[in-house]
DSSP file (Angstrom, degrees, kcal/mol; ACC not computed):
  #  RESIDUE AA STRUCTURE BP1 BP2  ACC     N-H-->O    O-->H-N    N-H-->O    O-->H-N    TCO  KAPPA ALPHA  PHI   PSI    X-CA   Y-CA   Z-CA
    1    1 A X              0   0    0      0, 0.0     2,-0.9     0, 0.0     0, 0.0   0.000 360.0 360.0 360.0 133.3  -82.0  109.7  -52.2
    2    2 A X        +     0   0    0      2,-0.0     2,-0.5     0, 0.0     0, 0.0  -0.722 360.0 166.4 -98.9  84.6  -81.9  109.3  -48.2
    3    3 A X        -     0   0    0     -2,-0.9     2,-0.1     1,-0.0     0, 0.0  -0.930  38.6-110.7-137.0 172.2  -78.9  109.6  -46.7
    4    4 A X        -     0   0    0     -2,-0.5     3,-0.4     1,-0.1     4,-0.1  -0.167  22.2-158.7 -68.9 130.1  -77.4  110.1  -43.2
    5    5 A X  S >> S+     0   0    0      1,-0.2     3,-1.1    -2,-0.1     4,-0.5   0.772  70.4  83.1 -77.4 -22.1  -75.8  113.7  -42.4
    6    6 A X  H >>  +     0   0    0      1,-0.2     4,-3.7     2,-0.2     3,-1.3   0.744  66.1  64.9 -76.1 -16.0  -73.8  112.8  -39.9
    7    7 A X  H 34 S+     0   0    0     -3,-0.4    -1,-0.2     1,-0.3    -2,-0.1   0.225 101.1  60.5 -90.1   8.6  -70.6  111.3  -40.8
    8    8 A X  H <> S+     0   0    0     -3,-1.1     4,-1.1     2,-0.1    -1,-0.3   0.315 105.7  41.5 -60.0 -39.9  -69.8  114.3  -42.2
    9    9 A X  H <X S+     0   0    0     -3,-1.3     4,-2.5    -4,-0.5     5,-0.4   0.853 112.9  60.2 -91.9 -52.2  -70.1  116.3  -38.9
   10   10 A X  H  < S+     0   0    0     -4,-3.7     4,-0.2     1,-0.2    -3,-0.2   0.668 103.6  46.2 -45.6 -24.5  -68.4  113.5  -37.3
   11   11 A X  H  > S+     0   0    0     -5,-0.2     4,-1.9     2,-0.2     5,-0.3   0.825 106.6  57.8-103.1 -43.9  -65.3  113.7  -39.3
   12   12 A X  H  X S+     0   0    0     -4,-1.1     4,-5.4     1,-0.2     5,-0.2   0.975 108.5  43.4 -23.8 -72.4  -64.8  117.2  -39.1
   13   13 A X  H  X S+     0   0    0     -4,-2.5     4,-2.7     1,-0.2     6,-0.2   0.887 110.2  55.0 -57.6 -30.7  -64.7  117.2  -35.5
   14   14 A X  H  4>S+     0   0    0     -5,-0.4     5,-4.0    -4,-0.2    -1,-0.2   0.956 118.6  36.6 -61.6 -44.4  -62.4  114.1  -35.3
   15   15 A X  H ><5S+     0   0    0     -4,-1.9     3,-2.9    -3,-0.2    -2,-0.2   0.888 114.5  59.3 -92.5 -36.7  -59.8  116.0  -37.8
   16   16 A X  H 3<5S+     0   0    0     -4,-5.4    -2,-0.2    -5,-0.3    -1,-0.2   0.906 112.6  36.9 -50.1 -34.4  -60.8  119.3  -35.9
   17   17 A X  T 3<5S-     0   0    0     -4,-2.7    -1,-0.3    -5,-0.2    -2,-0.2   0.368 115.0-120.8 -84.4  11.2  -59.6  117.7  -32.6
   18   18 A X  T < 5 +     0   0    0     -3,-2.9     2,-0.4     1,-0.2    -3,-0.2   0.918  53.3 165.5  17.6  63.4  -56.6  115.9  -34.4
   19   19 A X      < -     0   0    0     -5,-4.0    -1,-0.2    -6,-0.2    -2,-0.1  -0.964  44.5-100.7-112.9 158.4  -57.8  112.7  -33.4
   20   20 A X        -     0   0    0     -2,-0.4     2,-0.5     1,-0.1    -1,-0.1   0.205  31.8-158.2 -65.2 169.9  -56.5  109.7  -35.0
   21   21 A X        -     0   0    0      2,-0.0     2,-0.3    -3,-0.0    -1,-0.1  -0.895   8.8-169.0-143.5  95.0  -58.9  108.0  -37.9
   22   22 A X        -     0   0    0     -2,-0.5     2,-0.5     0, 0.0     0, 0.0  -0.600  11.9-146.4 -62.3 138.4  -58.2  104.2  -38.6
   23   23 A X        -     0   0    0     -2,-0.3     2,-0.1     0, 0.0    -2,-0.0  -0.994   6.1-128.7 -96.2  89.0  -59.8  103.0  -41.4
   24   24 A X        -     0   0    0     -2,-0.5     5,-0.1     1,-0.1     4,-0.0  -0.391  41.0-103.2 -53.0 118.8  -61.3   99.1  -41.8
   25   25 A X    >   -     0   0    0      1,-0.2     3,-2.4    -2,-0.1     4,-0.3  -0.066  33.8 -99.1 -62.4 175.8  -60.2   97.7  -44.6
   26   26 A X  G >  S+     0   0    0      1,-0.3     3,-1.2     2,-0.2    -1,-0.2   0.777 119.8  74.4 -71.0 -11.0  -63.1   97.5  -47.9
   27   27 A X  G >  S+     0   0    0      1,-0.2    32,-3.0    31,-0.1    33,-0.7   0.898  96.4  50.8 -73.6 -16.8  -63.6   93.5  -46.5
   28   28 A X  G <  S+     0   0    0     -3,-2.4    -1,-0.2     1,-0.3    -2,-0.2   0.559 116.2  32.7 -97.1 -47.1  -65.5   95.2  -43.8
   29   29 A X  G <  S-     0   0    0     -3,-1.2     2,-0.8    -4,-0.3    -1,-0.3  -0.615  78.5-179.0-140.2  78.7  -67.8   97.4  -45.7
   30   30 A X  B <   +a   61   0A   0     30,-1.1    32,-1.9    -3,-0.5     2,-0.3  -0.718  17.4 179.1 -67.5  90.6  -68.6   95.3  -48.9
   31   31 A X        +     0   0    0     -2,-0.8    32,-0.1     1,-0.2    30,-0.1  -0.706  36.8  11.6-119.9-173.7  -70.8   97.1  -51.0
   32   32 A X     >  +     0   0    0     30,-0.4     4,-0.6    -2,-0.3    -1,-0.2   0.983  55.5 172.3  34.7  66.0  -72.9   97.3  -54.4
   33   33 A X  H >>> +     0   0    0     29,-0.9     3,-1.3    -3,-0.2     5,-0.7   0.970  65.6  74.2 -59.5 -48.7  -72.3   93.7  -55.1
   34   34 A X  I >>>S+     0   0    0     30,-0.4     3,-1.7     1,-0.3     5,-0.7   0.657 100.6  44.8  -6.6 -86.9  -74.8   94.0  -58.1
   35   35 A X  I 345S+     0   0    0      1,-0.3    -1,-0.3     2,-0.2    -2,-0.1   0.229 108.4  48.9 -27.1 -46.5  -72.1   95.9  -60.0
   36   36 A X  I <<5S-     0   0    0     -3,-1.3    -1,-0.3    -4,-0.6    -2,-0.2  -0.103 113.3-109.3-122.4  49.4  -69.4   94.1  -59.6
   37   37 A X  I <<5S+     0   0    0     -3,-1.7    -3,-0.2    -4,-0.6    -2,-0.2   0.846  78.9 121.0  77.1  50.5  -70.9   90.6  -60.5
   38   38 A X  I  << +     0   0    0     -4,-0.7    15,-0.5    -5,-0.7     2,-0.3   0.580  58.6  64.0-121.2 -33.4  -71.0   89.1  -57.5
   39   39 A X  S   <S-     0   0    0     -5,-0.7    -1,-0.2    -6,-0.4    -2,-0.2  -0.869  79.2-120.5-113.6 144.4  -74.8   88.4  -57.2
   40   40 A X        +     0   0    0     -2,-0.3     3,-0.1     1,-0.2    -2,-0.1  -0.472  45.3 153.1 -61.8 136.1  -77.0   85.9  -59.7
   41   41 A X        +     0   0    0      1,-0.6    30,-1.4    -2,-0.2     2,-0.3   0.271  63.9  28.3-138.9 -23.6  -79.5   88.2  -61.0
   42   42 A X  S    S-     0   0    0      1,-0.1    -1,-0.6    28,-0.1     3,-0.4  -0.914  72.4-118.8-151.6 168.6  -79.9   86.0  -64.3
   43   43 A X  S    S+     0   0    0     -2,-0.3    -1,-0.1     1,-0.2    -3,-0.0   0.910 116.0  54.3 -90.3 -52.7  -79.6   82.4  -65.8
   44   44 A X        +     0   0    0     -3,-0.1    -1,-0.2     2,-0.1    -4,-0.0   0.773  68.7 130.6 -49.3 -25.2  -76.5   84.1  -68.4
   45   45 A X  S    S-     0   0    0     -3,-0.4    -5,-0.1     1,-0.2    -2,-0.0   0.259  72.7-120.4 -44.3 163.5  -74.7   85.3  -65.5
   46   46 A X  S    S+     0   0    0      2,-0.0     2,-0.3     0, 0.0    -1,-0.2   0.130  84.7  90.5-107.7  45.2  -70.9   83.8  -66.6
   47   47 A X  S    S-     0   0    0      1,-0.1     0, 0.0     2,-0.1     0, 0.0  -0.959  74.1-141.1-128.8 153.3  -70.2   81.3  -63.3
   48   48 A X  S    S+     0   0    0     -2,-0.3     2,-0.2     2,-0.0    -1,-0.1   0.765  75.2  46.8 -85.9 -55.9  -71.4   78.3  -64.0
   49   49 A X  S    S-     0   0    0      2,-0.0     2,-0.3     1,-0.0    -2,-0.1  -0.406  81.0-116.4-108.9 157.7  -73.2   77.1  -60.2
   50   50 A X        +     0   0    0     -2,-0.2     2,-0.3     2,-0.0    -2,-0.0  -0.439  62.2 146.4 -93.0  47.8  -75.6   79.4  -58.0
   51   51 A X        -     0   0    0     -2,-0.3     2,-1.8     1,-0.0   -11,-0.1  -0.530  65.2-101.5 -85.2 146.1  -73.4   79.6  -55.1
   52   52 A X        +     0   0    0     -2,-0.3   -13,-0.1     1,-0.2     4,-0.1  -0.559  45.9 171.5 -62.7  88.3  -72.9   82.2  -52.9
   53   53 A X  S >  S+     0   0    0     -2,-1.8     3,-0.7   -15,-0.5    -1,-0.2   0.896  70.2  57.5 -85.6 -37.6  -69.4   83.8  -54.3
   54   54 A X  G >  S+     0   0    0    -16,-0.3     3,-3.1     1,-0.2     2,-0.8   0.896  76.3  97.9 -41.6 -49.6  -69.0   87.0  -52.2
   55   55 A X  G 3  S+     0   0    0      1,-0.4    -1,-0.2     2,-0.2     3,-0.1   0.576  89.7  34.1 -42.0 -17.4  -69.2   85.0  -49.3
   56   56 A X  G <  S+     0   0    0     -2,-0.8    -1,-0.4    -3,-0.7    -2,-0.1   0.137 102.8  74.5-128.1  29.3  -65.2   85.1  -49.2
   57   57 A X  S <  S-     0   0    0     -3,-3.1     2,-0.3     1,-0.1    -2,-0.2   0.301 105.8  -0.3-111.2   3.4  -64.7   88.3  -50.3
   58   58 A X        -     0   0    0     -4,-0.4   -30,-0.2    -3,-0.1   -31,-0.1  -0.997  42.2-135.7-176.0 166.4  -65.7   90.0  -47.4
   59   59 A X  S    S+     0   0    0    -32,-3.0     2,-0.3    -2,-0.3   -31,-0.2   0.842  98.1  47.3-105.1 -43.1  -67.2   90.2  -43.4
   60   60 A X  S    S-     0   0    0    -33,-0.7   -30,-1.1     2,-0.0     2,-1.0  -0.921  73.4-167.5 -89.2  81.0  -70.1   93.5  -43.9
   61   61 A X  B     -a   30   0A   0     -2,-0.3     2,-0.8   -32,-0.1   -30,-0.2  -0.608   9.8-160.8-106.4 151.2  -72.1   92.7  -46.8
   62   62 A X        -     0   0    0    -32,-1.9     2,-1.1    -2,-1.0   -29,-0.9  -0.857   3.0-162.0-108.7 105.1  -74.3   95.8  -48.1
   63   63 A X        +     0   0    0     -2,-0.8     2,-0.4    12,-0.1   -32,-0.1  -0.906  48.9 132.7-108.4  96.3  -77.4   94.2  -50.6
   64   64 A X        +     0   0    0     -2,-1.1   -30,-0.4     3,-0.0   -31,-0.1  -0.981  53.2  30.9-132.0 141.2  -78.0   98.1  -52.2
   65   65 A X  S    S+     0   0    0     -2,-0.4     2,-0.3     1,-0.2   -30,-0.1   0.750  75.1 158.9  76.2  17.0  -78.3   99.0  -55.3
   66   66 A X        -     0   0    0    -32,-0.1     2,-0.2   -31,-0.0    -1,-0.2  -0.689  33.4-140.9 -49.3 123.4  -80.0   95.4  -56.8
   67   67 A X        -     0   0    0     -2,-0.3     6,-0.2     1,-0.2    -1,-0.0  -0.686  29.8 -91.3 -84.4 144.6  -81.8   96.2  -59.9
   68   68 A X        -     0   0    0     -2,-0.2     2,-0.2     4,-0.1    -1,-0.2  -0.126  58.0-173.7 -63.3 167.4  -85.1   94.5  -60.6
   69   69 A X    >   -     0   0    0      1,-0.2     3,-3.1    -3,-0.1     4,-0.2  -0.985  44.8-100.2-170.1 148.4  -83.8   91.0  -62.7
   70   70 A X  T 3  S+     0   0    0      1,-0.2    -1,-0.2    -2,-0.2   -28,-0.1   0.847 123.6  63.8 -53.9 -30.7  -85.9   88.0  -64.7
   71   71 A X  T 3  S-     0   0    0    -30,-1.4    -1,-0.2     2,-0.1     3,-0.1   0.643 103.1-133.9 -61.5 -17.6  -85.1   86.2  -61.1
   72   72 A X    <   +     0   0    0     -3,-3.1     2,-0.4     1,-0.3    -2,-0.1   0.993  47.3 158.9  63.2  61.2  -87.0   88.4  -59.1
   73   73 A X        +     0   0    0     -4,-0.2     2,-0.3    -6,-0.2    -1,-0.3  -0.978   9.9 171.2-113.1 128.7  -84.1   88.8  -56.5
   74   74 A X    >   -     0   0    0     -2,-0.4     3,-3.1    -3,-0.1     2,-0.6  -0.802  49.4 -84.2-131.4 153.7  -84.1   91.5  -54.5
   75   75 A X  T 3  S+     0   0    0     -2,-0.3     4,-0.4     1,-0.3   -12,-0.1   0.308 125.4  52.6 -66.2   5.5  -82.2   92.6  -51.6
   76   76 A X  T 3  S+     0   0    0     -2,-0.6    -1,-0.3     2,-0.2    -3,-0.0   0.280 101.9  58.5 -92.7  11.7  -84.3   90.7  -49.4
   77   77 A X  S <> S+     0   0    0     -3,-3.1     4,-2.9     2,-0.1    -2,-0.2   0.871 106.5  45.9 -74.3 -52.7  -83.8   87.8  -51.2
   78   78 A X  H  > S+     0   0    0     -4,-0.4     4,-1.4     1,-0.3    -2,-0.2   0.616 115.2  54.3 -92.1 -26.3  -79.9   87.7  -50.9
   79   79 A X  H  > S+     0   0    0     -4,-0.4     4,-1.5    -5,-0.2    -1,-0.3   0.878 109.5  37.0 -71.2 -23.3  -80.3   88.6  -47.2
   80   80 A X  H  > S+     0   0    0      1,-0.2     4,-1.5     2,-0.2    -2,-0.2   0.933 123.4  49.5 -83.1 -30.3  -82.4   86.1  -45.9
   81   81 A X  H  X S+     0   0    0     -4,-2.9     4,-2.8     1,-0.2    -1,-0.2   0.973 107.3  54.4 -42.1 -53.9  -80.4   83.7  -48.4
   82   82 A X  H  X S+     0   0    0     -4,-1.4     4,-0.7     1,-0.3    -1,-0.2   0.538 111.1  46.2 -87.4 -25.0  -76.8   85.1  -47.1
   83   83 A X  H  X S+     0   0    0     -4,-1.5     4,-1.4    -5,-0.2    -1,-0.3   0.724 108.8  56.5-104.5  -3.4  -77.9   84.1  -43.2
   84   84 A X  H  X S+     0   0    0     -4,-1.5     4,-2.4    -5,-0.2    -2,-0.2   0.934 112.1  42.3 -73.4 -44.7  -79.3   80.4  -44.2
   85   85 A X  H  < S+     0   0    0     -4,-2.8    -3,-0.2     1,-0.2    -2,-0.1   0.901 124.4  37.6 -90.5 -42.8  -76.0   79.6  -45.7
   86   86 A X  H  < S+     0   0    0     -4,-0.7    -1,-0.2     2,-0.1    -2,-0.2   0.783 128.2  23.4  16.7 -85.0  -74.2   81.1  -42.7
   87   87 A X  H  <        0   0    0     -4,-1.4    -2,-0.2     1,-0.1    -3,-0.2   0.748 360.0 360.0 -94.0 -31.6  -76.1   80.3  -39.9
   88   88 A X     <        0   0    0     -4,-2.4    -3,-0.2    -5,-0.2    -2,-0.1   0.459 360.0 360.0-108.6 360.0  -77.8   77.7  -40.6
């Protein structure tokens, strides 16, 4: 697994200087939709329509942790999906 070291060293020092540490609330940093059912991965799934449902649960959305699925969506499916319906 590949992750970043720093935000660790960064939070140290922040509490080491006592300065203050705001927090964004979770709409901010939405992640592992997979998990908690948010993304179609299969025809059973239990909502009805193939809509984009996250889409008002949140501002940051984090496509990790997709498991392969008979739909063959994969986290670069649900981005390039998640900026058509957006942007476009």
């Amino acid at each position: 697994v590949k992750a970043g070291t720093d935000q660790t060293i960064i939070n140290y020092l922040l509490r080491f200087q006592n300065i203050e540490i705001n927090y964004l609330p979770i709409c901010y940093n939405l992640q592992d939709l997979c998990s908690k059912q948010l993304l179609m991965l299969h025809d059973s799934m239990w909502w009805i329509t193939d809509e984009l449902i996250f889409k008002d649960c949140g501002y940051v959305f984090h496509f990790n942790a997709i498991p392969q699925n008979p739909m063959d969506r994969d986290a670069n499916y649900w981005i390039k999906r998640t900026y058509e319906e957006f942007y476009k």
